[in-house]
Each structure stands twice: as C-alpha cells, then as structure tokens.
DODRENZA-465512 format. One record per residue: x, y, z of N, C-alpha, C in turn; residue in one letter. Coordinates in steps of 0.02 Angstrom, whole numbers, plus 50000, padded with zeros to 5 digits. Example, Ala and Ser with C-alpha at 12.3 -4.5 7.8 and 13.67 -1.06 7.14 Angstrom:
% residues 2
506604971650390506154977550390506604983550390A 506424988850354506844994750357506455000250394S 
This chain:
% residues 450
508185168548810507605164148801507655160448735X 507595163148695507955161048617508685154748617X 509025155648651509565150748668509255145948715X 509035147148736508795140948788508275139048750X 507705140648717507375136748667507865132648625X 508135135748579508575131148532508905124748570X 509215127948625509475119848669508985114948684X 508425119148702507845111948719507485107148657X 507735113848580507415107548514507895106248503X 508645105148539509045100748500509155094848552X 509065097048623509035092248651508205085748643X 507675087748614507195085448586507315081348551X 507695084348496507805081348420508345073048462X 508635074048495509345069748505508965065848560X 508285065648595508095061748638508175053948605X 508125053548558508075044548543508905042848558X 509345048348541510065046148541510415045548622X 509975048348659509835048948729509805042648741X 509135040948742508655034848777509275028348735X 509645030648688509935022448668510735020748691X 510515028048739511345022948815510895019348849X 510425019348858510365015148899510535007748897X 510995005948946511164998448941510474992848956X 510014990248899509664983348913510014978348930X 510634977648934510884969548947510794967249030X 510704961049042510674958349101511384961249144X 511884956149116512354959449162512594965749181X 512284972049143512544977549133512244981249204X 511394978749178511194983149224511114979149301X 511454973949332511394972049401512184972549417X 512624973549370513404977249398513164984749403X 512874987549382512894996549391512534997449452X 512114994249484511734993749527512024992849571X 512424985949589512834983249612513474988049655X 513614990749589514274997049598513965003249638X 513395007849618513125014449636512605013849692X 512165009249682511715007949746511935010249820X 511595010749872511935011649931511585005749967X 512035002750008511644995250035510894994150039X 510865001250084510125001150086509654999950050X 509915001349996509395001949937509534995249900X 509884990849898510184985649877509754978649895X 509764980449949509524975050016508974971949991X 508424973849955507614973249957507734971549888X 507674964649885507764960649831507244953549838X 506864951649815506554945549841506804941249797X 506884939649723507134934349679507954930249710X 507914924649708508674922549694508764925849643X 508574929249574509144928949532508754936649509X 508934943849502508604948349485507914947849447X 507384952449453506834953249396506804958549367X 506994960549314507274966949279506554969049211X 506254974049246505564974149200505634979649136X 505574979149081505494981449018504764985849017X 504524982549022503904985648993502984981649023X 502604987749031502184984149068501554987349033X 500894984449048500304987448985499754981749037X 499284987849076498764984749098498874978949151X 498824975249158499014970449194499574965749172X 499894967949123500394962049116501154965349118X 501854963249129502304965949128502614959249092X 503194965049073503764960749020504524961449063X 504764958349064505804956949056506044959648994X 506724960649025507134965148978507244955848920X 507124951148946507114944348883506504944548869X 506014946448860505384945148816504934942048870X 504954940048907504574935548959503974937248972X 503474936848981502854940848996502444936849046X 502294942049108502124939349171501174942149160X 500904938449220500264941649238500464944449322X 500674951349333500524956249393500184952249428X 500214951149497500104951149540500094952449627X 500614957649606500854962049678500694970049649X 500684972649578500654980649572500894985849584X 501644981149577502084986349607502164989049700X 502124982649699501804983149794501284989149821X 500804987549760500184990449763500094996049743X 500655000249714500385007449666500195006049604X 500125001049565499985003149485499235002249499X 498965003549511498075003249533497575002449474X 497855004849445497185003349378497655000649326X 498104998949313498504996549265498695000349252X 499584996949192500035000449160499925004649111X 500125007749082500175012449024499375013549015X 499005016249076498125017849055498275023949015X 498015023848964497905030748937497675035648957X 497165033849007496945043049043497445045649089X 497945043649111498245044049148498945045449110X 499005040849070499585046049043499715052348981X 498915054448969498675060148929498665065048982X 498555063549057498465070249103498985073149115X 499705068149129500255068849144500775072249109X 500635071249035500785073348969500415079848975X 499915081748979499535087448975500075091749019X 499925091149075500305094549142500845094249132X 501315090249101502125092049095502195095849041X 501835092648995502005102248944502085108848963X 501425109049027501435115549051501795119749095X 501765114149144502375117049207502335109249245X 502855108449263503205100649280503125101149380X 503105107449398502945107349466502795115049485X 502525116249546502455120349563502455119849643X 503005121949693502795120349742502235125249771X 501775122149841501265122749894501405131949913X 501955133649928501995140649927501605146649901X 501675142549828501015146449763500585139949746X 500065146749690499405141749688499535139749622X 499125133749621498825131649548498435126049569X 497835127549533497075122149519497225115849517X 497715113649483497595104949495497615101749549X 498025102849607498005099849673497365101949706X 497225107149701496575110049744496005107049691X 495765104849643495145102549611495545094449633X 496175090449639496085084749677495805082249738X 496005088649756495865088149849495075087049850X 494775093949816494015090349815493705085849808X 493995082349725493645077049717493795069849757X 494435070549777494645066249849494235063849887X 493825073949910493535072249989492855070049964X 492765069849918492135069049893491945063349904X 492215058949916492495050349911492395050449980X 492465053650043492515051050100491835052750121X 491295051550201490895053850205490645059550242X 490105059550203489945068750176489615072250252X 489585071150290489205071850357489865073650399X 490585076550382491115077350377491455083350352X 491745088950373492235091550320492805087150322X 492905085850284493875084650246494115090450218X 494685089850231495415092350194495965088550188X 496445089850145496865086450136497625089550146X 497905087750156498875087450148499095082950118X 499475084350058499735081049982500415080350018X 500525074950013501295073550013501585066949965X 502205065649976502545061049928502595055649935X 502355052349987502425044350001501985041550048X 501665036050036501375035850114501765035550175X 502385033250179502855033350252503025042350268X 502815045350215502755052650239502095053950271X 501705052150220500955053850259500975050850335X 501145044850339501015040450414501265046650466X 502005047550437502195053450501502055058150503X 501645060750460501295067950477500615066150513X 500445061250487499705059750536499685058750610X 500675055850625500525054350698500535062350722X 501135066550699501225071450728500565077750749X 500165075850678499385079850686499185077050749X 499075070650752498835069050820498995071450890X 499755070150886500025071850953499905081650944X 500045084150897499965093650906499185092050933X 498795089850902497625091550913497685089650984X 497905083850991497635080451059498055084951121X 498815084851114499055086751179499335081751219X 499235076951188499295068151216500015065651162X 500275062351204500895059151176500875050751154X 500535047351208500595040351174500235037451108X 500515034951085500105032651020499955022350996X 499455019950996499455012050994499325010250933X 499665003950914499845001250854499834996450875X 499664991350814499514985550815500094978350808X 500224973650835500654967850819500564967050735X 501134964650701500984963350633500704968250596X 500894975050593500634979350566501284982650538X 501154982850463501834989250410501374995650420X 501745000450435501545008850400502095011750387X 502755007450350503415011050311503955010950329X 504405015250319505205011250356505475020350368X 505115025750374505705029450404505585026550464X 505735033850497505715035650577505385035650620X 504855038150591504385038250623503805032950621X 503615031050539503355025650506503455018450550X 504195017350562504295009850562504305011650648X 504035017450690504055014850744503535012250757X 502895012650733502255010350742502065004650689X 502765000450675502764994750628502764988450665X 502414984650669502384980350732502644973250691X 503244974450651503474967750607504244969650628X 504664963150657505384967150673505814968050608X 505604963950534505954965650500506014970950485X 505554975450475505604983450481505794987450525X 505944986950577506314991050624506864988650634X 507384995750641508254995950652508224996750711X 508864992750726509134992650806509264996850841X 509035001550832508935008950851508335010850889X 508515018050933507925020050970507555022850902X 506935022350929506265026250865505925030350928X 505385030850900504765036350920504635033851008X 504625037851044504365036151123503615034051122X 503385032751169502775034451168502465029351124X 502395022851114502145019851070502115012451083X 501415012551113501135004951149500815000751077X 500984992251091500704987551049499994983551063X 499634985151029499294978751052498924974051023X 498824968651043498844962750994498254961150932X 498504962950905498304960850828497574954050816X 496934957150798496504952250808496494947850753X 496974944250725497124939350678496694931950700X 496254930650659495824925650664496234919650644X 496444919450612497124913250608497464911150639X 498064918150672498724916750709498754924050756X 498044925950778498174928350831498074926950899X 498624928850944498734926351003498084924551069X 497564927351044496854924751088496574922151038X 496604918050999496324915650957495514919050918X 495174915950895494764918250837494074921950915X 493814925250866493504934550902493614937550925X 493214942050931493514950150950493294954551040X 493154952951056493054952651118493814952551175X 494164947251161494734946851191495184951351170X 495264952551119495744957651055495494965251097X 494684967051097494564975551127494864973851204X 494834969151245495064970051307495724968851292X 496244965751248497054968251240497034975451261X 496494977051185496994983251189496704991951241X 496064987951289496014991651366496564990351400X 496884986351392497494983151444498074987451431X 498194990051368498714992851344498634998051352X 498065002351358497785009551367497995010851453X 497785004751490497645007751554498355006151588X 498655001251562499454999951589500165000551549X 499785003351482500655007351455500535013851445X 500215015951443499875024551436499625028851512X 499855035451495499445038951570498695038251583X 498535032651523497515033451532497405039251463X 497925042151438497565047851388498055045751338X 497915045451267498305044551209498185049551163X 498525051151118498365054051049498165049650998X 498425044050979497845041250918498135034050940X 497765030850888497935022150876497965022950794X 498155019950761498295017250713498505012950673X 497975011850635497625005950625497615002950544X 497804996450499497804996650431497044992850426X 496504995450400495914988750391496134981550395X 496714981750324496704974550291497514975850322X 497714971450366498574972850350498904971150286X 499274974150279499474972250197499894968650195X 500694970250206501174966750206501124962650283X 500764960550339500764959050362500254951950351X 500004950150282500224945350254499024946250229X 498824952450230498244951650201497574950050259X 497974951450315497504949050383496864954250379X 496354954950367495844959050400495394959250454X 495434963650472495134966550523494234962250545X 494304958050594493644954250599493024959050604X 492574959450610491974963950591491904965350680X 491694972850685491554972150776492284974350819X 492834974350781493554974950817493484982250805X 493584984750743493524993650730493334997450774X 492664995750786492135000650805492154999850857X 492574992350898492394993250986493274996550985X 493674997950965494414999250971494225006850958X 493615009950920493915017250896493365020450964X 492975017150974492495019651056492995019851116X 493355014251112494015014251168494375021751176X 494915021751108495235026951083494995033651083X 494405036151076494015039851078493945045151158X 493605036951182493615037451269494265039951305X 494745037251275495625038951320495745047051274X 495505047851245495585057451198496045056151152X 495955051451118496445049651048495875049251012X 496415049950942496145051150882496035043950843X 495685043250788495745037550751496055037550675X 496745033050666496875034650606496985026550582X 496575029950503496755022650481496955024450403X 497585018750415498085016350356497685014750317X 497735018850255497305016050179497765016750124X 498495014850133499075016450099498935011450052X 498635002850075498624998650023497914994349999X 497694997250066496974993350054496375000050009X 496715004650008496205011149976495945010549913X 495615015049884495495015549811495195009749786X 494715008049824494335001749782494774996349796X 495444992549830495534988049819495284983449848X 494914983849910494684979449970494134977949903X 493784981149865493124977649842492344982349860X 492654985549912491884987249922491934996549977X 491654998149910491905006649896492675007049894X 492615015349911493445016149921493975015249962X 493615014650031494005014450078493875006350115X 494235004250143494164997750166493814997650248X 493745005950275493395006050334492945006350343X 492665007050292491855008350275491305001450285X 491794997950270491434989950293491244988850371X 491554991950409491624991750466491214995350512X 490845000250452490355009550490490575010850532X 491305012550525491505015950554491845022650529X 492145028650565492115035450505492815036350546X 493425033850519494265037950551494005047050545X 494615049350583494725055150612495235056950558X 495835052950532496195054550503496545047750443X 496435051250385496585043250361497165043350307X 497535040450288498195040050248498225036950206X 498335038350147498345037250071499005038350056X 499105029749991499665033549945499755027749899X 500335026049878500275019249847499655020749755X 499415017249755498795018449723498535022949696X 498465029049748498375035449731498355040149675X 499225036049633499425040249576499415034749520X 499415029649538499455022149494500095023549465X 500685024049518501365023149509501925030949526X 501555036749492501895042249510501805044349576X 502345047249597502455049449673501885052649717X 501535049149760500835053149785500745050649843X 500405053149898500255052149969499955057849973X 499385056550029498855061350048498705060550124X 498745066050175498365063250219497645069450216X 497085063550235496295067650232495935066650285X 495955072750325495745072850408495375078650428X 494825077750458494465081850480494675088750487X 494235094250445494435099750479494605103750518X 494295103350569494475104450633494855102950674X 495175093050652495815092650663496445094650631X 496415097250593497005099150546497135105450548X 496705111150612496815116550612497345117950673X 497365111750692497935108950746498655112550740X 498615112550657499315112050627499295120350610X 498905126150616498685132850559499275135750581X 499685135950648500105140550665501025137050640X 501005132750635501315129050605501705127350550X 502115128350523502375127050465502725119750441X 502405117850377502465109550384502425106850311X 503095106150260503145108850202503375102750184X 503075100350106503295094150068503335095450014X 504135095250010504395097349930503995096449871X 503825090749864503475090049803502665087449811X 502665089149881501875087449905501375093249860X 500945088749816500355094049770500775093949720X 501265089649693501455091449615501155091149554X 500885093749537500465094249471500275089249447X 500975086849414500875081749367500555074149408X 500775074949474500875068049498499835068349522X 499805073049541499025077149565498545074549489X 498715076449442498515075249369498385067749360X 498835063849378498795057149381498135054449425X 498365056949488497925055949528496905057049529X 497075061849494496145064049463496115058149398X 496445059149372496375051949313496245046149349X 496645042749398496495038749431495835037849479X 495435044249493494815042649519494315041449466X 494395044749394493885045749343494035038449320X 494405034949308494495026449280494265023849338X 494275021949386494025019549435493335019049437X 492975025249419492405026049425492035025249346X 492165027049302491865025149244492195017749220X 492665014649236492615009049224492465004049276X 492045006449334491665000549388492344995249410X 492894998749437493654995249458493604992149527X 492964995549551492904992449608492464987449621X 491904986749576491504981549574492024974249523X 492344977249469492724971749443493324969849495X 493374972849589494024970649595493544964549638X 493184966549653492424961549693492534956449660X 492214955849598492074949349550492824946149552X 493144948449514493754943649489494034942349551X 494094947549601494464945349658494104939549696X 493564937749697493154934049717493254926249686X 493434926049605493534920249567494324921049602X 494594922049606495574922649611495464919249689X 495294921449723495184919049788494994912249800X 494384910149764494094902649744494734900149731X 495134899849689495784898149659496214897149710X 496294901149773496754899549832496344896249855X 495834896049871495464890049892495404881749867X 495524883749793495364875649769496324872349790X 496674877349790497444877249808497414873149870X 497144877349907497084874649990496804867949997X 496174866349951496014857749963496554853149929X 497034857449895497504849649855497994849549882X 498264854549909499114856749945499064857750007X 499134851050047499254852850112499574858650158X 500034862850112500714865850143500094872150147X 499464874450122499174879750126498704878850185X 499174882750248498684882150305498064886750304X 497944892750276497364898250269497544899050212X 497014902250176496804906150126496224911350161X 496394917550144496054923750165496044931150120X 495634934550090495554941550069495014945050052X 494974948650008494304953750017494494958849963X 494174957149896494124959849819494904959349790X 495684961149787495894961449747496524961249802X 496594959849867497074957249919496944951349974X 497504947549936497244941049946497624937249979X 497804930450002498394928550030498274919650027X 498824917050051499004908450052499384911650105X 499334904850155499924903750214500094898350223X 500704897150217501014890550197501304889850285X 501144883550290501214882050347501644872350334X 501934870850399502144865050397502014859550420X 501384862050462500784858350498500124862050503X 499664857150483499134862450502498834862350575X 499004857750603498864859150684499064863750733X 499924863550726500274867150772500474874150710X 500404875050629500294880650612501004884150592X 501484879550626502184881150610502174884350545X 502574889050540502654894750473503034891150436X 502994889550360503224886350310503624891250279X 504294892450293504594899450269504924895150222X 505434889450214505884888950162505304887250096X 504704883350120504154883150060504254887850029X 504004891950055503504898850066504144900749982X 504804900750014505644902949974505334901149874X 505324894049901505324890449846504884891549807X 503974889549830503564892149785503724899749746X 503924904649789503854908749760504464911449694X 504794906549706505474907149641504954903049601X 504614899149595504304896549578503444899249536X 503194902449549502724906749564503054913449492X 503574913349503503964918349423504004912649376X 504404908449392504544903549321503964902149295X 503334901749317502664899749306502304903849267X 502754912749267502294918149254501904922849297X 501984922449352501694926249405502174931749435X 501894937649436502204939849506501954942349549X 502204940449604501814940849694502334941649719X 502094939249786502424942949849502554937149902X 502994939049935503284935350003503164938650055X 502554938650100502684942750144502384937950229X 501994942550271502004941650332502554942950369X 502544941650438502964942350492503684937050511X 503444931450476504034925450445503944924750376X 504064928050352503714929650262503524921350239X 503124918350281502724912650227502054913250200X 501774918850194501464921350139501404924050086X 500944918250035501024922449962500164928849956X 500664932049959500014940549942500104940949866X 499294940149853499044942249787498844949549801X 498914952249745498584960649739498784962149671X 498444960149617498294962549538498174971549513X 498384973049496497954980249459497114977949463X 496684983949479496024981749473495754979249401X 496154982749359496054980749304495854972549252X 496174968049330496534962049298495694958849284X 495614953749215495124952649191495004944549213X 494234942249219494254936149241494484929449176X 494444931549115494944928349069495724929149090X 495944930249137496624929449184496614924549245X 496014923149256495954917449286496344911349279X 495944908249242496184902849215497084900849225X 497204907649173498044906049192498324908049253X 498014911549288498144910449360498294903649389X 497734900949391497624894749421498074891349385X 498074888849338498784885849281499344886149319X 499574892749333500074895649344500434892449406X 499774894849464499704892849533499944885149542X 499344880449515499514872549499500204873649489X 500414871749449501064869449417501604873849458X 501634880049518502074878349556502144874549610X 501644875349629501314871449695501664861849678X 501484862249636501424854549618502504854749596X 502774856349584503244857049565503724856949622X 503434861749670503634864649744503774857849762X 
C-alpha cells in the first residue's frame, strides 16, 4: 500500500509533464486520428476541413487557434447547462477522490439518491424506477426489450424520420436510411408515417397521421404489439414536433393493440423543449416508458431508462447488466445537473431566449428565400433550406455551404434531417439573450455570403 501510494504522488507530481505530450498542433492531431481511428469512427465528420476544440466555458467553445465560437448544437445535445459549470465539476471532483466507480452488483447512495430525484421530475400519480445505463442507444434497446419481455408481443412501430441511435437494435427503429446498415436488424418493426406539418406525406393534421398508423397496426402486425416509439420533438430528424392531438390519439391506439408507450427524451429532455422537463408533457400525455441520456450528465457518460414499476418487474427474473450503468461520478454529474437547472430557472431561460433565437430564423426566413420553414420549441430549433418553396425540393448543396459557412461566421450547428438540408439550432440552456444579437450577425452574414 505504501508503494503504490508513493507511485500515485509521483505520478501526481509529473501530471503537468504528462498532459504536455499532448500534441496541440493541427496537423498532428488529424494524422493520429487519421492513422488509429477505425473507419467507423472516422466517417462522422461534418466540416470540409476538421473542428478541433480546445476549450469550452458556458456557452462558448474555443479551437486549438484561439477562435471562439457561440455553441449551438451542445455537443449534439449533451452539454446541457454549459461548459465547465462549476457545480458539476465540484461533484465529479468530489466523487473521484473517493471511488471513481462502483459497479450495480454493490451498493452506494449516489445512483440511488439520483434515481429519486429523477423520478421526482416525472408524474407523481405514477411509481417510477429507473435503469442507469451509458448511452442513450443503450437505453433505446433496453426499452424495446422491456417491452417485448411485459407485453409478450413482438412487433414494435416507429416512426418515418425518426433517430433513436446507431447500434442494433437502436437504428432498427431509426426511420432515416442514413443510419441504417445494409444489414438485417431487429424483426418485427412496422413504420408509420411521421405527422410532419411541413413535409409530411398527408400533409398538415393529425387525423390522417392516427389512421396511418391504424393501418400499420392492423396490416403489418398480428393486431397486438409491444410498444411504439416515439421522439416528441424529432431531433436529428431535423427539429419536427409532434402536432398537438397526434400523441394522445397514437398512445390510445397503442394501448388498445397491448403495447406499451415509449417516448425518446434522449434530446428533447431536461428542460430543452422549454416547457418543464419532459417534452411529453405538452401533449398530457403520461409514456409507460421513457429514455434519457445526452443531457442527463451535461457531457459525462449517462443514459437512464424510467418506467413504470410494474413494468420493469417484467425484467426481476432476469439478469441485465451495464458496465458502467450507475457510475458514481457520472450519477454525481447528473444530480448537479438537476440542481442548476432548477435553481437557475434553465428551463424558463430556454423558453425566453429560445423564443428571441427563433424570431431570428424567422426574420432569416422573410429575407432568404432558400429558408422554406422555420420551426422549434425553447432551445431546438431549425431552418429548412429548400430550392423552391412550392414544390419544397430539399436544398442539400445550400444546406453544404451555409453551414461551412455558419463556422467561419462563429457558429456551431448542425446539418441534419433526412437529406441533411437542415440547420438545427440547440444552445446549452445556459445561452444568454445578449447572444442574440451575435447570433443574428452571425446568421446574416452567412446567409448573405451563401
């Protein structure tokens, strides 16, 4: 014990001599990448030319050249309350002093006082429980599998234009083909069409959208399902939400056939929609089973799924184990992240500013033809660049340009949708309406440049 102390204060003492291999140079670090990466991991690049981040503080991030951006994607939506928050990285610090993990096997208080204050958040006319795991594309596949063990029922419906992740199970109920491999996935897994008030295929209400998806119940399914699953706001499917009236007549459907209701809150959760925590709540409607992650930890490794008691006893005989699902430290983060949220009103400031930021895609949309919609709801937001606004044609090489464009300006966002010609805003809640302004600055002068 004595020797292994002394190694850890000399390895202490020598941390700065550590941290100064690290190669900062441009070329250094997109050849090492280049060389060790495995394609896969290579592939998911959006810049023509790398974005290599230094350092980030609240809503703003820096380049390894000094450059300093205003956030506007969040790390594709985990830094949730901003960079370097101090309550969050005093908990983390706290908890790694002590013990750095502990797996689910044995106990310790921090995951179990998260779990509470979690369910505390959902509504109370309800038990919840939770299952801690490491990602949301983990959570997604444990939620289907809960379903199919409770119900007894195998088919499961998902929506057109809908992400819930890229394993196996995740990207079979991903209704975007860039995410699915040419490969068989999950059986059992009917589509149905997506009630997109913009660019969905029965055009604007919801009426036609609940009889899709009777159509899909009664002619791709035996008549009985295990769940549907569902994102409020689609996220990467370019910010579409859910028209008011679609929820609640889709989860009566689902209900009726002996499926469960689960809804994706991987990106729309935690206050970002604007209004409470969850983005289904707008809707009064109450999921069966709902999936968290992203956000969760405001960057450290976290996913949750939080589902009725009684459904989750589905699983008691069962053994169903996530390495680092409930890790302390990452759990630690996670309670920090509900206490900033809530003593700094993150959800009422994602309302306001997201509300001015939105105006901003709007005043966009009266000067720039190429913006066929503008659409979101507190702090996820979107432009759809189109090449007509009649026939709606997807503006993808735009879409290319602004957004190389959209960095040189100081911004960073996102390329997404189903022909990625949408730009998705999503800020840290943090982001202040004195960020406005240079938003719009920002916005202008690519647009106009474009």
């Amino acid at each position: 014990m004595q020797t292994h102390t002394r190694i850890s204060a000399s390895i202490k003492e020598n941390m700065e001599s550590f941290t100064s291999k690290t190669d900062w140079t441009t070329e250094a670090i997109v050849n090492r990448r280049e060389k060790y990466y495995a394609a896969s991991q290579r592939a998911f690049v959006p810049y023509s030319t790398p974005l290599i981040f230094k350092r980030g503080q609240d809503q703003y991030l820096w380049d390894e050249q000094g450059n300093q951006y205003l956030d506007c994607l969040s790390q594709n939506l985990c830094v949730s309350i901003g960079y370097n928050n101090p309550a969050v990285t005093a908990a983390v610090q706290h908890q790694a002093e002590q013990i750095q993990h502990c797996t689910t096997m044995f106990f310790h208080p921090v995951p179990a006082h998260f779990a509470e204050e979690l369910t505390a958040k959902f509504p109370q006319e309800e038990q919840w429980v939770v299952h801690f795991m490491n990602s949301g594309a983990e959570a997604i596949d444990f939620a289907l599998l809960l379903a199919r063990s409770h119900t007894g029922n195998n088919d499961i419906i998902s929506l057109t234009n809908s992400y819930h992740g890229a394993t196996f199970g995740a990207q079979s109920v991903t209704g975007i083909s860039n995410f699915r491999h040419n490969i068989s996935l999950l059986n059992g897994i009917q589509f149905a069409a997506n009630p997109d008030q913009y660019r969905g295929i029965h055009g604007a209400g919801v009426d036609s959208y609940l009889d899709d998806l009777g159509r899909t119940i009664h002619y791709g399914t035996p008549g009985k399902i295990a769940a549907m699953i569902v994102e409020p706001v689609q996220g990467y499917g370019g910010i579409v939400e859910l028209p008011q009236g679609y929820l609640s007549g889709a989860f009566e459907q689902v209900r009726a056939a002996g499926g469960l209701c689960i809804a994706d809150e991987v990106q729309s959760g935690f206050g970002r929609a604007g209004e409470g925590y969850w983005a289904f709540t707008k809707h009064n409607v109450v999921p069966d089973i709902v999936v968290l992650a992203k956000g969760i930890g405001n960057g450290y490794p976290l996913g949750a799924v939080v589902v009725k008691r009684h459904i989750a006893e589905a699983m008691a005989e069962k053994f169903y184990f996530n390495t680092y699902g409930g890790n302390p430290v990452s759990c630690s983060a996670g309670r920090a992240v509900l206490s900033v949220i809530d003593q700094c009103d993150l959800i009422g400031n994602a309302k306001r500013v997201g509300a001015e930021l939105l105006n901003v895609l709007r005043r966009m949309q009266n000067k720039y033809d190429v913006i066929g919609d503008v659409r979101g709801t507190g702090l996820m937001m979107a432009a759809e660049l189109v090449k007509d606004k009649t026939t709606r044609e997807p503006a993808v090489e735009e879409m290319h340009r602004l957004f190389q464009l959209t960095r040189k300006h100081g911004l960073v966002a996102s390329k997404s949708g189903a022909y990625k010609n949408v730009l998705r805003i999503c800020p840290p809640l943090c982001i202040q309406m004195e960020d406005v302004a240079f938003f719009e600055q920002a916005l202008d002068n690519s647009f106009a440049e474009m």
